[in-house]
C-alpha positions in Angstrom: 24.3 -68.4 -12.3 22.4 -69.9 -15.0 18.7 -68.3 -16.4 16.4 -69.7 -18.5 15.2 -67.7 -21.2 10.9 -67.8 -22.0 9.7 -68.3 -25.3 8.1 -64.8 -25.5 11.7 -63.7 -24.8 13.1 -65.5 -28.1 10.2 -64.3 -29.9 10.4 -60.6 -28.8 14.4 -61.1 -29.9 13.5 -62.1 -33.4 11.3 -59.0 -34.2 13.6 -55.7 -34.5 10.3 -53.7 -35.1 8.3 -55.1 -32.0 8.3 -52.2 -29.3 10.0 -54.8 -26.9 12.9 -55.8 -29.0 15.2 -52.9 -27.0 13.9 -54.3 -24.2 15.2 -57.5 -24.8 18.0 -56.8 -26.2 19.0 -54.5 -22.9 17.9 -57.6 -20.4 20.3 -59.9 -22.9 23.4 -57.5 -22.5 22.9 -57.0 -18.6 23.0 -61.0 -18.3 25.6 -61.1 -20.7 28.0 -62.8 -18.0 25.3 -65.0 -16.7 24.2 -68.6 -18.6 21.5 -67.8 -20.2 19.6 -71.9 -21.6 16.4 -72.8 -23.3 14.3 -75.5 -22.6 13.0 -77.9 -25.4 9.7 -76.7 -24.6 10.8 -72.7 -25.5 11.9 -73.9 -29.0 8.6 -75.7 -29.8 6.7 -72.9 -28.7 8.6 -70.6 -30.5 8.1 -72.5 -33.5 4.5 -72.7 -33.0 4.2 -68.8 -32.9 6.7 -68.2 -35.1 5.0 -70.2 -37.7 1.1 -69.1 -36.8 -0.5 -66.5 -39.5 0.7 -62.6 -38.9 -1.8 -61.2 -36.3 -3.2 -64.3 -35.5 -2.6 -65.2 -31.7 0.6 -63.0 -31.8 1.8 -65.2 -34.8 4.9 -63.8 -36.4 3.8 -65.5 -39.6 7.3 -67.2 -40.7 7.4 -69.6 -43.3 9.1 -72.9 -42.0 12.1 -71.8 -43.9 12.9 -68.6 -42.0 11.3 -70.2 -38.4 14.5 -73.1 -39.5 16.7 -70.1 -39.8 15.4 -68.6 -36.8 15.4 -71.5 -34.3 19.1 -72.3 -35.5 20.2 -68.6 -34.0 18.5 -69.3 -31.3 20.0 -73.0 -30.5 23.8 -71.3 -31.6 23.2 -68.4 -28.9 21.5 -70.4 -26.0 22.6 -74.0 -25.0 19.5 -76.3 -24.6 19.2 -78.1 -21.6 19.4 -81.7 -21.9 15.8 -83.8 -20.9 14.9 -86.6 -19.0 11.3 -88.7 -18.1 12.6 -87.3 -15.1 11.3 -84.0 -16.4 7.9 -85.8 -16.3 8.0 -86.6 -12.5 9.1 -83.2 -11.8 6.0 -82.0 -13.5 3.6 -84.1 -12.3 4.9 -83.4 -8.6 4.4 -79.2 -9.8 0.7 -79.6 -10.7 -0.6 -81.8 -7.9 1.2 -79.5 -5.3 0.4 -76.6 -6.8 -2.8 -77.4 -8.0 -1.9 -76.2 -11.4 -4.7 -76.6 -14.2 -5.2 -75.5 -17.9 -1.9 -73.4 -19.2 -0.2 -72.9 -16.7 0.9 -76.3 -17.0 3.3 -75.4 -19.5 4.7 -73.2 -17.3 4.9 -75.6 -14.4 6.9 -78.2 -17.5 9.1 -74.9 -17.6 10.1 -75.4 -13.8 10.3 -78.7 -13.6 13.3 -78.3 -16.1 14.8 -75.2 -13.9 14.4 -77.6 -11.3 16.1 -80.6 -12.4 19.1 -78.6 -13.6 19.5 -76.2 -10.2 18.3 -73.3 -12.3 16.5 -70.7 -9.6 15.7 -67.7 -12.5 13.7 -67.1 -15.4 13.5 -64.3 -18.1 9.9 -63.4 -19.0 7.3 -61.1 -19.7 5.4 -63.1 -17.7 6.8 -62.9 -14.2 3.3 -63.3 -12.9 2.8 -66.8 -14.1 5.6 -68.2 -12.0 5.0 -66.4 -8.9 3.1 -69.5 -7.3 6.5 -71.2 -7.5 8.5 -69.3 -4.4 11.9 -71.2 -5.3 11.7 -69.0 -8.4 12.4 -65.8 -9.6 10.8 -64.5 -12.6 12.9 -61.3 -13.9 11.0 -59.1 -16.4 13.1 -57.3 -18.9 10.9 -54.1 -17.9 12.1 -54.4 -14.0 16.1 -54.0 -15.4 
């Protein structure tokens, strides 16, 4: 079965030092024989954080160079999943049922990819941000 894998994982995957790396790296190896994908979305926000000032809003502090370097591990170790304007539709049909507002609308964007492409998991420290969603399940690396 495919996963998705959340930005926070990717970013907790490209610091060795950060008390969650082990984590990660355990929840990567017990999925090793599952298809783990990113969505656009995971790379720009990995980028975003990745390239924000050390200590500033968890900002990893990169230079462009090394977020390049970075993001092109990523795209060789994960496939991307493919997107659509249908990606919009499923979106827009997310918030208004769910009555999603404010951030979590990224995170609705984030299922309306799973959904488009039949993908029913998610790895995250966040599990607690897709729980609205009951077609989803949200593993955190801490529950394996």
């Amino acid at each position: 079965m495919a996963i998705l894998v959340d930005s926070n994982i990717l970013l907790r995957s490209a610091q060795p030092h950060h008390p969650h790396y082990a984590m990660v790296e355990r929840a990567l190896a017990v999925f090793r024989h599952e298809t783990l994908n990113v969505a656009v979305q995971n790379l720009v926000e990995f980028w975003a954080v990745a390239t924000r000032p050390e200590g500033s809003e968890n900002g990893l502090g990169l230079t462009t160079e090394a977020a390049t370097s970075a993001l092109a591990v990523i795209k060789d170790l994960f496939p991307l999943l493919p997107e659509s304007a249908a990606v919009f539709d499923e979106w827009e049909r997310l918030v208004t049922t769910y009555r999603v507002s404010g951030k979590s609308t990224h995170d609705a964007r984030l299922v309306a990819v799973m959904k488009l492409h039949r993908i029913g998991r998610i790895l995250t420290f966040n599990a607690g941000d897709f729980a609205r969603y009951k077609d989803i399940e949200a593993i955190n690396p801490s529950s394996l």
